[in-house]
C-alpha positions as CSV (number, residue, x, y, z in Angstrom):
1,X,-1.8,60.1,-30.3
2,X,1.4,57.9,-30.0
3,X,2.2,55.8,-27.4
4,X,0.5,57.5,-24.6
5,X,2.8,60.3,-24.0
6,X,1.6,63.4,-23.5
7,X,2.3,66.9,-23.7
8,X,4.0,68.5,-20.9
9,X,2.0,71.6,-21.4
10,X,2.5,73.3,-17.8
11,X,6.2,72.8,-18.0
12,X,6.4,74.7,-21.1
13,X,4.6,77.6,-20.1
14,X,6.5,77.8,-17.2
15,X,10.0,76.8,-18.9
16,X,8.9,79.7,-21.6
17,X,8.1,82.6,-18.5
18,X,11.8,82.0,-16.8
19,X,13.8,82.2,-19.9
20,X,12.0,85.5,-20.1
21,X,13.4,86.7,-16.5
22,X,16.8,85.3,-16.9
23,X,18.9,87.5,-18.4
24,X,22.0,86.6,-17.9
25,X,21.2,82.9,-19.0
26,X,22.8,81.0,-22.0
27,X,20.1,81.3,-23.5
28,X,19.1,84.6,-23.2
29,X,22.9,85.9,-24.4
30,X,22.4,83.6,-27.6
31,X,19.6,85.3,-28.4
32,X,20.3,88.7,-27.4
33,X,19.9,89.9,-31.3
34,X,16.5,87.9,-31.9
35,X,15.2,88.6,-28.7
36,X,11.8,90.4,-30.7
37,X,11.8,87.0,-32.7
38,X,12.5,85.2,-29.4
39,X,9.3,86.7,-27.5
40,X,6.8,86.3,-30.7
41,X,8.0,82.2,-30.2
42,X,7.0,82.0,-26.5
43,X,4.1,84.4,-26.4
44,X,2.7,82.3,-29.7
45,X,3.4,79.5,-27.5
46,X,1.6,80.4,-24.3
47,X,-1.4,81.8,-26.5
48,X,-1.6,77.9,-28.3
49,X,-1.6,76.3,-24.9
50,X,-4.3,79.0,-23.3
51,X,-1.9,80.6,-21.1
52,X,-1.1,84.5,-22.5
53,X,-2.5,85.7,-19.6
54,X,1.2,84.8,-18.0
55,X,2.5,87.9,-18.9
56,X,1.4,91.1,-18.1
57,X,0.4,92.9,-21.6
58,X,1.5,96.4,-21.1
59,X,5.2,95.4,-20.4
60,X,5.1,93.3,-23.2
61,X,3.7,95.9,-25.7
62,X,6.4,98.5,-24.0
63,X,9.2,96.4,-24.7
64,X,8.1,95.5,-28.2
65,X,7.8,99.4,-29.1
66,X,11.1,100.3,-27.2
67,X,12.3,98.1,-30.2
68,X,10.8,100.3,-32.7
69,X,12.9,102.9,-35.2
70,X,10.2,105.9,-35.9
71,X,12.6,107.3,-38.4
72,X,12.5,104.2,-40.4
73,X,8.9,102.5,-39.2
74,X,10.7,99.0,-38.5
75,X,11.8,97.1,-35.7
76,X,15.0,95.9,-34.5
77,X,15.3,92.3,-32.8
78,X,16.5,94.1,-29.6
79,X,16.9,97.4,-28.0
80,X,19.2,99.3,-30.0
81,X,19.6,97.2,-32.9
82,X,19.1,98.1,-36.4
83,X,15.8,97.3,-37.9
84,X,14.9,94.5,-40.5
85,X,11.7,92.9,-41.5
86,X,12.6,89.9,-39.7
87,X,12.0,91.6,-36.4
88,X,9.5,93.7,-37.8
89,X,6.9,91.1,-38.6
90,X,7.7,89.3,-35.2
91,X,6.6,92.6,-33.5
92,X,3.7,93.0,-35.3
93,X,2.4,89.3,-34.6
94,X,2.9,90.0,-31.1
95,X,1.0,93.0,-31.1
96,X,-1.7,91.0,-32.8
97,X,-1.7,88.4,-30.1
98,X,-2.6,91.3,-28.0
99,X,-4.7,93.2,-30.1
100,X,-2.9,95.9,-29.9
101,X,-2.0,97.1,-33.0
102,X,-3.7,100.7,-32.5
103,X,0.1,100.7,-30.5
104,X,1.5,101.1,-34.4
105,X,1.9,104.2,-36.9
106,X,0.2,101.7,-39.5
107,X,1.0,103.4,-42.6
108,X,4.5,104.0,-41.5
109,X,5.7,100.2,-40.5
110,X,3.7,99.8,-43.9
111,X,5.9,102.2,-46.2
112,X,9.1,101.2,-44.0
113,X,8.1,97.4,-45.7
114,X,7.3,98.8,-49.0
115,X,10.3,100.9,-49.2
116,X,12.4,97.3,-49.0
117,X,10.7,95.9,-52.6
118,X,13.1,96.0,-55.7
119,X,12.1,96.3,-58.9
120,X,12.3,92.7,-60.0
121,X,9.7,92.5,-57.1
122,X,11.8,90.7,-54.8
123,X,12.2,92.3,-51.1
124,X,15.3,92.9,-49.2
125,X,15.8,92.3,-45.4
126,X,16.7,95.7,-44.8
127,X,18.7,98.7,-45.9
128,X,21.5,96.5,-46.8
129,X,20.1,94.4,-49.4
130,X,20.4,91.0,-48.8
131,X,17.4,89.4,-51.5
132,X,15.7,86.3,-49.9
133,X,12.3,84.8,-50.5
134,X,11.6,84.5,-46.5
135,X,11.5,88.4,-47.4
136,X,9.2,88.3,-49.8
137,X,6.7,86.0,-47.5
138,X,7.7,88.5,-44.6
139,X,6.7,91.6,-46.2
140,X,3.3,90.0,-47.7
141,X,2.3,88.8,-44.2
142,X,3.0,91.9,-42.1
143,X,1.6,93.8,-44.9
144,X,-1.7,91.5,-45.4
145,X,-2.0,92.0,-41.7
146,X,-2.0,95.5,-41.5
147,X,-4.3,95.8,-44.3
148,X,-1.9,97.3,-46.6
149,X,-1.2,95.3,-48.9
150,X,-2.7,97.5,-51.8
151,X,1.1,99.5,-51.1
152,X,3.3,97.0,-52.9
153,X,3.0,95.7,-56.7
154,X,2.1,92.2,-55.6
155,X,1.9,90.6,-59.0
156,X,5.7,91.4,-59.0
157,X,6.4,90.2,-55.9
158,X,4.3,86.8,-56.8
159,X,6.2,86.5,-60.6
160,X,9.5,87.0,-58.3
161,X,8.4,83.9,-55.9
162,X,7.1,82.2,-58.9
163,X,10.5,82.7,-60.5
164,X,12.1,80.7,-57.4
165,X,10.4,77.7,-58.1
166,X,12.3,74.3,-58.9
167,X,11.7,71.7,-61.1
168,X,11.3,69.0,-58.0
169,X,8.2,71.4,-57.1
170,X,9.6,73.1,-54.6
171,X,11.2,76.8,-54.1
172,X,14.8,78.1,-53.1
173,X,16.4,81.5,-51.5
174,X,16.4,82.9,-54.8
175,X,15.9,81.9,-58.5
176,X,18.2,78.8,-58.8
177,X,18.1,77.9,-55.1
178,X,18.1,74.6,-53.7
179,X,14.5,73.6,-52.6
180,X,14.3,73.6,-48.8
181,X,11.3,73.1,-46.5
182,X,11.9,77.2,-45.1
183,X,11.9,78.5,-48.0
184,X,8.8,76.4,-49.5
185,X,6.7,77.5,-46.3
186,X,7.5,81.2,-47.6
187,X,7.0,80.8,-51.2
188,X,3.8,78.5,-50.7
189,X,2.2,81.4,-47.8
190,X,3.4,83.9,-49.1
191,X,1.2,82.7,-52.7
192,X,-1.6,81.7,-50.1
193,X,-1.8,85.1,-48.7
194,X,-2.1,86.4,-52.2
195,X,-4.6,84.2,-53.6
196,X,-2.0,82.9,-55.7
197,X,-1.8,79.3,-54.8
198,X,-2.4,78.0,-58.7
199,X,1.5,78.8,-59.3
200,X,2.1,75.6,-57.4
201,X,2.2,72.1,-58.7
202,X,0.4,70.7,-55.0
203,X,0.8,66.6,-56.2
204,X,4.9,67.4,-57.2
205,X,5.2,69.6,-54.2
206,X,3.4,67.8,-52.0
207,X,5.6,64.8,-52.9
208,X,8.5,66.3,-52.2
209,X,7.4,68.0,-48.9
210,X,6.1,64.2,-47.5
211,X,9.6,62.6,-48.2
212,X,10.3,64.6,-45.1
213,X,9.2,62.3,-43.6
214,X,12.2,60.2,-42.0
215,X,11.7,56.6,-39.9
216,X,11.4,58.2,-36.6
217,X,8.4,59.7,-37.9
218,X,9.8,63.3,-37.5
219,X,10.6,65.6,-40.9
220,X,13.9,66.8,-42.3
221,X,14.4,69.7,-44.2
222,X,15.9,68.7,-47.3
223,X,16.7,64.7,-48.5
224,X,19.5,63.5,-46.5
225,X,19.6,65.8,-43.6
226,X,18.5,64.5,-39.8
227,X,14.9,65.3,-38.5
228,X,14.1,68.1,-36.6
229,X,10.9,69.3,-34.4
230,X,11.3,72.9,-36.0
231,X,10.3,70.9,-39.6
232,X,6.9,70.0,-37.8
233,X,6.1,73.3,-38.7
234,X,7.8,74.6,-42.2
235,X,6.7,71.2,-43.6
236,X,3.0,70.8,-42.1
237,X,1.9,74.1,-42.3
238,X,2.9,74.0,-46.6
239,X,1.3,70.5,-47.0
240,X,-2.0,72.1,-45.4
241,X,-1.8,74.8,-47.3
242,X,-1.8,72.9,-50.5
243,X,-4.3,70.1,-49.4
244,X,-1.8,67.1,-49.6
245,X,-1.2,67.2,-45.3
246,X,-3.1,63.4,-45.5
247,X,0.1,62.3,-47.2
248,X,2.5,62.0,-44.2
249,X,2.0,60.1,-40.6
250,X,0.8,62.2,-38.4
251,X,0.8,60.0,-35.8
252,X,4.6,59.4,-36.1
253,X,5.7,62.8,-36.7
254,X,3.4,63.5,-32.9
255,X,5.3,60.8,-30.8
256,X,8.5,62.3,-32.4
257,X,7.4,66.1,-31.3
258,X,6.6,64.7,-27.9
259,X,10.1,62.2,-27.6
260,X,11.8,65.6,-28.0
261,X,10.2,67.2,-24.7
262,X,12.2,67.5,-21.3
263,X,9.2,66.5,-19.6
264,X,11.1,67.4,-15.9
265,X,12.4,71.2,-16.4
266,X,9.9,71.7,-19.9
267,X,11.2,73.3,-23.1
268,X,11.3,71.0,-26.3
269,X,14.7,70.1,-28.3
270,X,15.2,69.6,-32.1
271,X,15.6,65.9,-31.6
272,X,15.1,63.5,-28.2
273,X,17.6,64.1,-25.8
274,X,19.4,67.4,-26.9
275,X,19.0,70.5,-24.8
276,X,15.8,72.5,-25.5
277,X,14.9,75.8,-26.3
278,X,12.7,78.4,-27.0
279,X,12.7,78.3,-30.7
280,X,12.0,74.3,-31.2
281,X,9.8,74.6,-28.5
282,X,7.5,76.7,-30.1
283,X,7.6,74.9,-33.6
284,X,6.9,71.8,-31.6
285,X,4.2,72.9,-30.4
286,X,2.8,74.8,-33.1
287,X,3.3,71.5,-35.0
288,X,1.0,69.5,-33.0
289,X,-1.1,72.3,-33.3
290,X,-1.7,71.7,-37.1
291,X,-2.0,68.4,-36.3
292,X,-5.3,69.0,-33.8
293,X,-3.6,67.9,-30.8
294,X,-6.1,68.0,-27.6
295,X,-5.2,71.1,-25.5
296,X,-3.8,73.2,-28.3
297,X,-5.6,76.1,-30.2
298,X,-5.8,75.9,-34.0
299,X,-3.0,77.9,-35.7
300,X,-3.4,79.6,-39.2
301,X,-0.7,78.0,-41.4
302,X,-0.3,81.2,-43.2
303,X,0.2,83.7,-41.1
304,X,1.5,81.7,-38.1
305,X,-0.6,83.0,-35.6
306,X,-3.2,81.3,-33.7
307,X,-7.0,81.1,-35.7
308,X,-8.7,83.1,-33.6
309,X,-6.2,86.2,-33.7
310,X,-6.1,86.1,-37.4
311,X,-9.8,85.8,-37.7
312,X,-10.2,88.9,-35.2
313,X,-7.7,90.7,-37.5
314,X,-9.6,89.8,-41.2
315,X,-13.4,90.0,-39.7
316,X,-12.4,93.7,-38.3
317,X,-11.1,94.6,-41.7
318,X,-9.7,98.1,-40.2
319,X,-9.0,99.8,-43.8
């Protein structure tokens, strides 16, 4: 791929352990309130790149449930803070990386998620009420992955997504939204999940979605806007998902992913030469994951975990 660079794959595993153990890093303090978020990134990461066995599972595990709310059944992104499903699907992908969910009070997570659907079939974030279609997709992925998906009315949270959808072929926040690569990698899993992919129009999506592309061969969110590694992932995964992923340069958008590395100190950045983190390096590397990049393991673009832990998960089929 490209022009002979390579990924720096035992710099990023080791870049992704020590922002772990710093603390009192930049880094770490930006991310205090996402840490949960934070740790499903870099333990997706090491898991891609053959390397989970960095960690030590039971600390992991412990700190993941330390973050849990058993009044409520959801997860907050840190110790202390207040739940949401954001943090709540995060811990429950992690806990799948491990195979761990026997860790969970299934049912519970599972009614805490169902609890959050209004009637229109949207989902809120939490007990606040903030309406988003990354909720929707949130709530359909924990819940498809803790086989409980039979606890929500899914054909109104599909008519809701549905409902979303622009006339460019895309999907916004909300009905009325502005299409935008996130949200499309949401609304488009989220109907993948479901079996519900025939809502979307895959040639005037998949249009839209390969405009992405920008000359540097990386992808943009939304016309006009710079490229960014993280779009290797929201844009990728969607045009898989829908068939039309033979549409963009893959190529290109690799030698971008891997011009954005700190090939010295490891970590990848949303664009060459800006500081890296742990966020864009994992959507880097899941990127080039979707691609087929040598080295990598095969990711689900669905569920965003790697193959193999979602086909433990579906071929268990713990009811």
């Amino acid at each position: 791929m490209g022009d002979g660079r390579e990924l720096a794959a035992e710099k990023h595993v080791r870049y992704i352990v020590t922002v772990e153990k710093k603390k009192d890093s930049f880094e770490s303090l930006v991310m205090e309130h996402i840490r949960l978020n934070g740790a499903y990134w870099g333990l997706t990461t090491l898991d891609l790149l053959h390397k989970l066995d960095a960690v030590e599972p039971d600390e992991v595990i412990q700190w993941i449930m330390s973050c849990y709310h058993p009044e409520s059944g959801g997860f907050g992104g840190n110790v202390g803070h207040d739940a949401h499903v954001l943090y709540t699907l995060s811990a429950v992908q992690v806990l799948c990386l491990f195979d761990r969910l026997d860790a969970l009070d299934v049912d519970k997570v599972a009614d805490y998620i169902a609890g959050l659907q209004n009637d229109d079939g949207s989902f809120s974030g939490d007990i606040w009420g903030e309406v988003d279609t990354r909720f929707s997709y949130i709530a359909i992925c924990t819940l498809s992955l803790l086989h409980r998906l039979h606890k929500i009315n899914v054909q109104k949270a599909v008519d809701y997504i549905v409902s979303c959808k622009n006339l460019d072929g895309g999907f916004g926040a909300m009905p009325g939204g502005e299409s935008h690569a996130g949200q499309i990698f949401c609304c488009v899993g989220a109907l993948a999940i479901t079996g519900s992919l025939h809502h979307v129009d895959r040639d005037l999506l998949g249009w839209w979605l390969c405009e992405r592309q920008c000359k540097e061969g990386g992808l943009n969110g939304r016309p006009e806007k710079l490229a960014d590694v993280c779009y290797s992932w929201w844009v990728l995964s969607s045009l898989i998902m829908i068939d039309r992923v033979h549409w963009i340069d893959k190529d290109k958008l690799a030698k971008f992913i891997l011009n954005c590395q700190d090939k010295e100190n490891g970590g990848i950045s949303d664009r060459p030469d800006n500081a890296v983190d742990i966020y864009h390096t994992y959507f880097g590397v899941a990127g080039l994951s979707l691609m087929e990049y040598p080295g990598v393991k095969p990711m689900d673009p669905a569920y965003a975990l790697p193959l193999d832990v979602v086909n433990r998960i579906f071929l268990r089929k713990e009811h």
